[in-house]
C-alpha positions as CSV (number, residue, x, y, z in Angstrom):
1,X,-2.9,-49.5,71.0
2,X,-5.3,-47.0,71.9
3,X,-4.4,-44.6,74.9
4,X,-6.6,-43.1,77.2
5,X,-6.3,-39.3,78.1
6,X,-7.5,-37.4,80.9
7,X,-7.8,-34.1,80.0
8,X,-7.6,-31.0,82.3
9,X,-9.1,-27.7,81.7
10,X,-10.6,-24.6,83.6
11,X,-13.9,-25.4,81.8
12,X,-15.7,-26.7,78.4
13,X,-17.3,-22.9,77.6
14,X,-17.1,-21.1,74.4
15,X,-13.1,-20.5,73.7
16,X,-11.4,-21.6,71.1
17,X,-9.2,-23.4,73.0
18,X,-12.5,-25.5,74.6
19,X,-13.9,-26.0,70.9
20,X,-10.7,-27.9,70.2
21,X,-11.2,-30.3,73.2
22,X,-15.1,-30.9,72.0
23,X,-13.6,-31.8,68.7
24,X,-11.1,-34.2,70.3
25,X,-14.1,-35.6,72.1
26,X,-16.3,-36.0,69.4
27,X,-13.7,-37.2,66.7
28,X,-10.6,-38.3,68.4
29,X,-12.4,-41.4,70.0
30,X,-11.4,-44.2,67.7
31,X,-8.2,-43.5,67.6
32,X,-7.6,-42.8,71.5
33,X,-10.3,-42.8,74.6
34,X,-10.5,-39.3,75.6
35,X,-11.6,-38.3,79.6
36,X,-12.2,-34.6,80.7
37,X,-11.7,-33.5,84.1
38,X,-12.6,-29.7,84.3
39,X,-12.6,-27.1,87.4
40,X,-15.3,-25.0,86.7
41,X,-19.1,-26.8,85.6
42,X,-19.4,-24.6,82.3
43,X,-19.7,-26.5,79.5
44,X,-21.0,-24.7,76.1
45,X,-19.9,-27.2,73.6
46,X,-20.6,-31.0,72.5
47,X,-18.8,-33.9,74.0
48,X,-19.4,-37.7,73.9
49,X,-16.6,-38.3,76.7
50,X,-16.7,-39.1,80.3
51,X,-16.2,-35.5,82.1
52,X,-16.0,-35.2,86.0
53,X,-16.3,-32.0,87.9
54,X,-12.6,-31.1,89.8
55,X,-13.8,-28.1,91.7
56,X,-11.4,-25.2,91.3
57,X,-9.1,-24.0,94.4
58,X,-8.1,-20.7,96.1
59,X,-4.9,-19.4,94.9
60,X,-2.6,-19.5,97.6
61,X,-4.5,-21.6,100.0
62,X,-2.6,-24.6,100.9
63,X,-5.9,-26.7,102.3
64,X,-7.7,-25.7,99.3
65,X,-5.2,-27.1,97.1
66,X,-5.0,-30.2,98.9
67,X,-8.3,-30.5,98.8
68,X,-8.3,-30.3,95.1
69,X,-5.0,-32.5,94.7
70,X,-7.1,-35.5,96.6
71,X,-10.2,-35.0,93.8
72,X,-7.6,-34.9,91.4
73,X,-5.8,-38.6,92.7
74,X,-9.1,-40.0,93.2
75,X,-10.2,-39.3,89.5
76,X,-6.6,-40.7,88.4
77,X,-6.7,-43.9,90.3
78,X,-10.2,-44.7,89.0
79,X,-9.6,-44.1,84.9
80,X,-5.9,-45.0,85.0
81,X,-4.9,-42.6,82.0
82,X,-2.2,-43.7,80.0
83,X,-1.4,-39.5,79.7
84,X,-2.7,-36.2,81.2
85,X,-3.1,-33.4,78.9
86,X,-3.6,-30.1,80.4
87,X,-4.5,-27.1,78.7
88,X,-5.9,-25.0,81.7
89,X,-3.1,-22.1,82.8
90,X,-3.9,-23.0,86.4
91,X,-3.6,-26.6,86.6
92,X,-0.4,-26.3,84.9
93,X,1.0,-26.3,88.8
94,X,-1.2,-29.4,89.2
95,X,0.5,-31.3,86.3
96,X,3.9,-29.9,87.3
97,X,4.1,-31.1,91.2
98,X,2.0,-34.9,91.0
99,X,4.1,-37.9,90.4
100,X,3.4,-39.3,87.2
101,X,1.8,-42.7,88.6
102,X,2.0,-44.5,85.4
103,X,1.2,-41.3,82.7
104,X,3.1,-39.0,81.2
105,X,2.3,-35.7,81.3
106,X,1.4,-33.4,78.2
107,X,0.8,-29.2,78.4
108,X,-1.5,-27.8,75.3
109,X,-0.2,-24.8,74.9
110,X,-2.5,-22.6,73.0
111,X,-1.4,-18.6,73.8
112,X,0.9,-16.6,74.8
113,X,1.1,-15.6,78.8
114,X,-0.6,-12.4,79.9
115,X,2.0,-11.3,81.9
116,X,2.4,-7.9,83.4
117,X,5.3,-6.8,86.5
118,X,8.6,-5.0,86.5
119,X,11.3,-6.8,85.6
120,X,11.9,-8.6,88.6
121,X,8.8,-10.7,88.3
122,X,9.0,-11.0,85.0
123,X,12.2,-12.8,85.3
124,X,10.7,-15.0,88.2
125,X,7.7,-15.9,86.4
126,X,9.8,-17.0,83.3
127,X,12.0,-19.2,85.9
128,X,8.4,-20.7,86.5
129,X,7.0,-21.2,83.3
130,X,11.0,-22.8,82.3
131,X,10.1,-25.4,85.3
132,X,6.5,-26.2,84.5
133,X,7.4,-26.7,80.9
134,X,10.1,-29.0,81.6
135,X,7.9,-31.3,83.4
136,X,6.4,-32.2,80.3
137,X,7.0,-35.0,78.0
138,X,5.8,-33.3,75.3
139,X,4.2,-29.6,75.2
140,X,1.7,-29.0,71.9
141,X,2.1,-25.5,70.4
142,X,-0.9,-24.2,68.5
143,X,1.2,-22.3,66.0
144,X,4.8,-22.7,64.8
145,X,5.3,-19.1,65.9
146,X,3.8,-19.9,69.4
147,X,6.3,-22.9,69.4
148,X,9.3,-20.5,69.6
149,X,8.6,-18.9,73.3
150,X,9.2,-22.3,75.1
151,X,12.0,-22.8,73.0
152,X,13.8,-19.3,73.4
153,X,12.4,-17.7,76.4
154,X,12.2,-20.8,78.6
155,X,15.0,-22.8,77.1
156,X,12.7,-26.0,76.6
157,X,14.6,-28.5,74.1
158,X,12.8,-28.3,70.6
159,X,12.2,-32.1,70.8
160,X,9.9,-31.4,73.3
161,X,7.9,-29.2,70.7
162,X,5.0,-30.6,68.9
163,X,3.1,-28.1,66.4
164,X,-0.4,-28.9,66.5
165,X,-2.8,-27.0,64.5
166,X,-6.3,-26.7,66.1
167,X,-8.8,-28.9,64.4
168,X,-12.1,-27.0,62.4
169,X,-15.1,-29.1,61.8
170,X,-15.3,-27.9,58.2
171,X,-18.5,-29.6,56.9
172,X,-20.6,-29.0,59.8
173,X,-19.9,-25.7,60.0
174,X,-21.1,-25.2,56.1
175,X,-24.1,-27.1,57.2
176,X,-25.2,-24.7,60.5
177,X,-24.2,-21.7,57.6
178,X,-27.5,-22.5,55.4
179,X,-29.8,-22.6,58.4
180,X,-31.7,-19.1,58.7
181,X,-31.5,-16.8,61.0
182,X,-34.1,-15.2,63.2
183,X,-36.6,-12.8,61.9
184,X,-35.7,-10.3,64.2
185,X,-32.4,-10.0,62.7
186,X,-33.7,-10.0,58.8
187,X,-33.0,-6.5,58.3
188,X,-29.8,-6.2,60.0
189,X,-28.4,-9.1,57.6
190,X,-30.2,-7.5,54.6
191,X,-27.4,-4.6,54.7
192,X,-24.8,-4.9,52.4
193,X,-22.4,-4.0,53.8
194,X,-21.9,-6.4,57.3
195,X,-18.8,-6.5,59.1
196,X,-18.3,-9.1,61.7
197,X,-16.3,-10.2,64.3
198,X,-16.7,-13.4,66.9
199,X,-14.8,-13.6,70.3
200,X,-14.9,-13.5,74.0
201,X,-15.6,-9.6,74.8
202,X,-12.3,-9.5,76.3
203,X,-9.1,-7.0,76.7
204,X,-7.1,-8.9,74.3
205,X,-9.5,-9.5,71.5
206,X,-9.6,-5.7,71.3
207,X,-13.1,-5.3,70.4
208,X,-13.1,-2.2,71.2
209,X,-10.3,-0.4,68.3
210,X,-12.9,-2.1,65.7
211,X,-16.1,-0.1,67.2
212,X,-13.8,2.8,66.6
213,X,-12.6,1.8,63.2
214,X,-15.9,1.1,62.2
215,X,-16.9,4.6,63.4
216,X,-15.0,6.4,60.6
217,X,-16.0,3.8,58.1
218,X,-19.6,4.4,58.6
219,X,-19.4,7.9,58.2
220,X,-18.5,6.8,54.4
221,X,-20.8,4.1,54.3
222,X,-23.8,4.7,56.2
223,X,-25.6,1.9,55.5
224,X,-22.7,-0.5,57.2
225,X,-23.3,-2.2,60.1
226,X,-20.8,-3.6,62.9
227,X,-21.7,-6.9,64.3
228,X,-20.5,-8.6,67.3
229,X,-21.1,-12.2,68.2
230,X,-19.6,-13.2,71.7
231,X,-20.0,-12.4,75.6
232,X,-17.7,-11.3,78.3
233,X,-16.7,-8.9,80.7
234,X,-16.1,-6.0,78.6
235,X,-19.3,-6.0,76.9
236,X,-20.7,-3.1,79.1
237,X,-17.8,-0.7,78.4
238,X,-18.0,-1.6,74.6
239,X,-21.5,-0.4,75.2
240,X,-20.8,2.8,76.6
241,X,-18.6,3.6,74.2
242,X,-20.8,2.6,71.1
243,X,-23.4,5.2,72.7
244,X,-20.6,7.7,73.1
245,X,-19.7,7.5,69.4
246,X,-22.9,8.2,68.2
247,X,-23.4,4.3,67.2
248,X,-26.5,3.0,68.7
249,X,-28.4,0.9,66.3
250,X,-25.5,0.7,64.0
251,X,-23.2,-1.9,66.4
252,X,-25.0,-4.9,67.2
253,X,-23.9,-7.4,70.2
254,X,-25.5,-11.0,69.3
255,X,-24.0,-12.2,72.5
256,X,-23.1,-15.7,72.6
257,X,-24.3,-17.9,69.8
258,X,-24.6,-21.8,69.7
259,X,-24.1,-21.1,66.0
260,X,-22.4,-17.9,65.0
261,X,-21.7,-19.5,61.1
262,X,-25.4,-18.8,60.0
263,X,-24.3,-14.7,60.4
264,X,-20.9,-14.6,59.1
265,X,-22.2,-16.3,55.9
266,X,-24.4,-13.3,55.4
267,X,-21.7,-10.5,56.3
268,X,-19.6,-9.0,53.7
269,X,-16.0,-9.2,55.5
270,X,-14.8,-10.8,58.8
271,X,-12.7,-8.3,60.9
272,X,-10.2,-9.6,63.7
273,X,-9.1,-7.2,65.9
274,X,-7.0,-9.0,68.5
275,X,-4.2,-7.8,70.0
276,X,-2.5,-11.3,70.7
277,X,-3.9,-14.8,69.8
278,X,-2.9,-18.7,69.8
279,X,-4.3,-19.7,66.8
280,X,-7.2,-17.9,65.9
281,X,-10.0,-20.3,65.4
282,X,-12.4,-17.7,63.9
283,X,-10.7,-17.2,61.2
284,X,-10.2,-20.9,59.9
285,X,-14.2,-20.5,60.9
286,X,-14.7,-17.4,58.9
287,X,-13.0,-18.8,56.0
288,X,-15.1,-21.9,56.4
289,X,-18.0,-19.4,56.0
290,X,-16.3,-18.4,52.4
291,X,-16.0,-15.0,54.4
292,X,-13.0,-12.6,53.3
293,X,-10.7,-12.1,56.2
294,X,-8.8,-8.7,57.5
295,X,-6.6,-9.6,60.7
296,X,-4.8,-8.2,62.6
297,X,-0.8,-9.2,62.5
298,X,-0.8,-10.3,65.7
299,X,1.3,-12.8,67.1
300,X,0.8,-15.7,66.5
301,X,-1.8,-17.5,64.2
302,X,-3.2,-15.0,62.0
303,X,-0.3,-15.0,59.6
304,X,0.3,-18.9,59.5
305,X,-3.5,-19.1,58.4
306,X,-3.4,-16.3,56.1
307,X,0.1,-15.6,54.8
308,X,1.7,-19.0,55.2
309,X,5.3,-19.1,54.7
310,X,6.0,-15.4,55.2
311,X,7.8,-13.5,57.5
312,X,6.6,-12.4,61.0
313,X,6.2,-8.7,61.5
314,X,3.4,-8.7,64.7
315,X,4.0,-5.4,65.9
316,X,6.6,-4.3,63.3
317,X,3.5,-3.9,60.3
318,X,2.9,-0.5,59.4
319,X,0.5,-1.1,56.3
320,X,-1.7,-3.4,55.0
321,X,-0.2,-6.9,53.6
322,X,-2.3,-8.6,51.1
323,X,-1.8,-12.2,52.4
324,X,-2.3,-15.3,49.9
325,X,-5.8,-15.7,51.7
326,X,-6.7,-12.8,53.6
327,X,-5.5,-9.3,54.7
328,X,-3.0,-8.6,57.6
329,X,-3.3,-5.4,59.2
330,X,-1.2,-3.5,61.6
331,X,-1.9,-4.6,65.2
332,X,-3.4,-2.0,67.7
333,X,-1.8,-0.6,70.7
334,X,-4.2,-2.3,72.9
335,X,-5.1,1.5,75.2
336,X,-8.3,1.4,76.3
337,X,-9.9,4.4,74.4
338,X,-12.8,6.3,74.8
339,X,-14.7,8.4,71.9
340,X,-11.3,10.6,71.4
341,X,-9.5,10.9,68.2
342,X,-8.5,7.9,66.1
343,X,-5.2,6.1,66.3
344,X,-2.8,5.5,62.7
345,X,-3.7,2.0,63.3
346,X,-7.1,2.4,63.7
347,X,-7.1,5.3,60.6
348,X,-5.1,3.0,58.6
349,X,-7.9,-0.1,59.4
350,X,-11.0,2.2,58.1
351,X,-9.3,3.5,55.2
352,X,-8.2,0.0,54.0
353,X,-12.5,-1.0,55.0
354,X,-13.2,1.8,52.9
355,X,-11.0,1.0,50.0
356,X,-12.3,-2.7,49.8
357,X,-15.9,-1.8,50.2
358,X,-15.3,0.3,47.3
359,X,-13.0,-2.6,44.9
360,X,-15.4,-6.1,45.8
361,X,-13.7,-7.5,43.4
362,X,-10.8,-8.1,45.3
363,X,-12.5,-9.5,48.5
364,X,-14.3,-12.2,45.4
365,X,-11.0,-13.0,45.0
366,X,-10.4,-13.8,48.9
367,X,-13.8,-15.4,49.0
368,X,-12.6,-17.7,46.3
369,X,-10.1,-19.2,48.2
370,X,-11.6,-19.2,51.5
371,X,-13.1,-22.7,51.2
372,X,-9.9,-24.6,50.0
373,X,-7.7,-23.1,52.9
374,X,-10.2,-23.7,55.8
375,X,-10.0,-27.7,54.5
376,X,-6.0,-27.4,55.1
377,X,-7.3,-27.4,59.2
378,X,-10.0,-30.2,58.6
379,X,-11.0,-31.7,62.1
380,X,-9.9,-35.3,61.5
381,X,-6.9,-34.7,60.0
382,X,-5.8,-32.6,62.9
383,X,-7.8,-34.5,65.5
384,X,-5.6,-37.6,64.2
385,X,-2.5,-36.2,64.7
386,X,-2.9,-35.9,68.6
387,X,-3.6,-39.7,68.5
388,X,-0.3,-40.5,66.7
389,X,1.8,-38.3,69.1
390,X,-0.1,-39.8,72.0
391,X,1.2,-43.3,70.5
392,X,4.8,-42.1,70.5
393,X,4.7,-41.2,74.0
């Protein structure tokens, strides 16, 4: 029997987190009827799904809340879900305090918390997160590795845990590669040497340690080119400090693109800088793209997409680790840095550029493979297995 889901997020925009729901809309529809209810109107991606507009609250205002809580019942009582699904951080205290009215209640949990506080609050917020958790009847981890923090930090009984890997629309994403790119942007892509990242310009994807990386590299390979694909709130720092480094012209921000594929099929290697991550949907992308990966060892996807099976070091990698399918890479410190001298991590990131650029042989070899693992993540395979936990509920 089919169930219906309501889903609850912050918004539909350009995450990866957001891609995932599109793809549960646009594939996951035969096998369970899928509802959105967002709080902010931004939607970026395509869905073929019902989606109403919550209205977000003001933290801490009781009326507000209310106000929101009503909406909320109102939405409930007129599509009768058999479960709501939340993946927005702030509606987890939504999910946590209604009665269930008939559903059960599921939390997609696709990254770590950004938490910062003495110890204190840190301790409070984990009692939180241990009693939001709990509320669930089943919480979906992105990653295994992401699975363990409800497990040992909030004590949340492993068969609670579901490990969902997020879904990559692997044939479409081939097809929006061929299509050609602007004019404009003709000589850019005709360098051979393109590096090129895709994210939110955001603290945590840590844009910023790659413009410096890519600062030494150039100054052995002139002719290499840094691109950026993706908008946010640090884009006019990262600005400043490509100017400072003497970078104009050579870093490119292509903002956000309804179809980043069609330039990471023309670069020559896909850099991923982050300083944490759930999964790391570019990267299943980039492989997609047949685009050699270097990532950084961050906690918690990057490995489990390109060194399955191994051990986790995150912040313990000192060197690079030649994964089965791409490159791990120590992770940065995540200081917000101005044109000053180069970290080890970011010294030991240009030289490894360097040495690659200079051996292509070996990122053939990764480009070989790309293809094949990006299909491991194929959209209805994944999509599909939301719909069978769904029936288990």
């Amino acid at each position: 029997m089919r169930r219906k889901v309501l889903v609850i997020t912050q918004n539909l925009g350009g995450g990866g987190a957001e891609r995932v729901l599109s793809y549960l809309s646009l594939y996951g529809q035969d096998d369970a009827e899928y509802v959105f209810g967002i709080l902010e109107p931004i939607i970026h991606y395509p869905f073929r799904s019902k989606i109403y507009l919550l209205g977000d609250y003001k933290q801490g205002s009781v009326i507000s809340f209310l106000k929101f809580l009503t909406r909320f019942y109102k939405l409930v009582l007129h599509e009768r879900p058999d479960i709501v699904m939340n993946s927005a951080t702030r509606g987890r205290n939504l999910v946590t305090i209604i009665p269930n009215l008939g559903f059960k209640k599921v939390l997609l949990f696709s990254g770590y918390p950004q938490f910062k506080g003495n110890k204190l609050a840190r301790l409070q917020y984990r009692f939180k997160e241990r009693f939001l958790y709990r509320t669930a009847r089943k919480l979906i981890c992105v990653s295994e590795q992401l699975a363990r923090y409800p497990v040992e930090e909030c004590g949340i009984p492993v068969d609670r845990i579901a490990v969902i890997y997020n879904p990559v629309d692997v044939d479409r994403i081939i097809e929006q590669s061929e299509e050609p790119i602007d004019d404009a942007l003709s000589e850019l892509f005709s360098s051979p040497h393109i590096i090129a990242t895709v994210g939110r310009l955001h603290i945590v994807k840590g844009q910023w340690h790659l413009i410096r990386v890519f600062k030494l590299v150039n100054e052995q390979f002139p002719s290499s080119r840094l691109v950026l694909i993706g908008e946010g709130p640090l884009r006019r720092y990262l600005e400043k400090l490509v100017t400072k480094l003497g970078l104009d012209g050579k870093v490119v921000f292509l903002g956000w693109q309804n179809n980043p594929f069609k330039y990471l099929a023309r670069s020559y290697l896909f850099c991923l800088p982050s300083l944490r991550e759930g999964f790391g949907n570019v990267i299943v992308e980039a492989l997609a793209c047949s685009l050699p990966v270097m990532s950084t060892d961050c906690l918690s996807g990057p490995r489990e997409i390109l060194a399955p099976g191994t051990e986790y070091k995150a912040e313990r990698l000192k060197e690079p680790e030649y994964g089965e399918y791409g490159i791990l890479m120590p992770t940065f410190d995540g200081r917000m840095y101005g044109a000053e001298d180069p970290t080890w991590q970011e010294r030991t990131w240009a030289y490894e550029i360097v040495r690659v650029m200079e051996d292509p042989e070996l990122l053939k070899r990764y480009r070989s493979k790309a293809l094949k693992r990006a299909r491991d993540f194929e959209v209805k395979k994944q999509v599909k297995r939301y719909a069978e936990l769904f029936l288990q509920l």
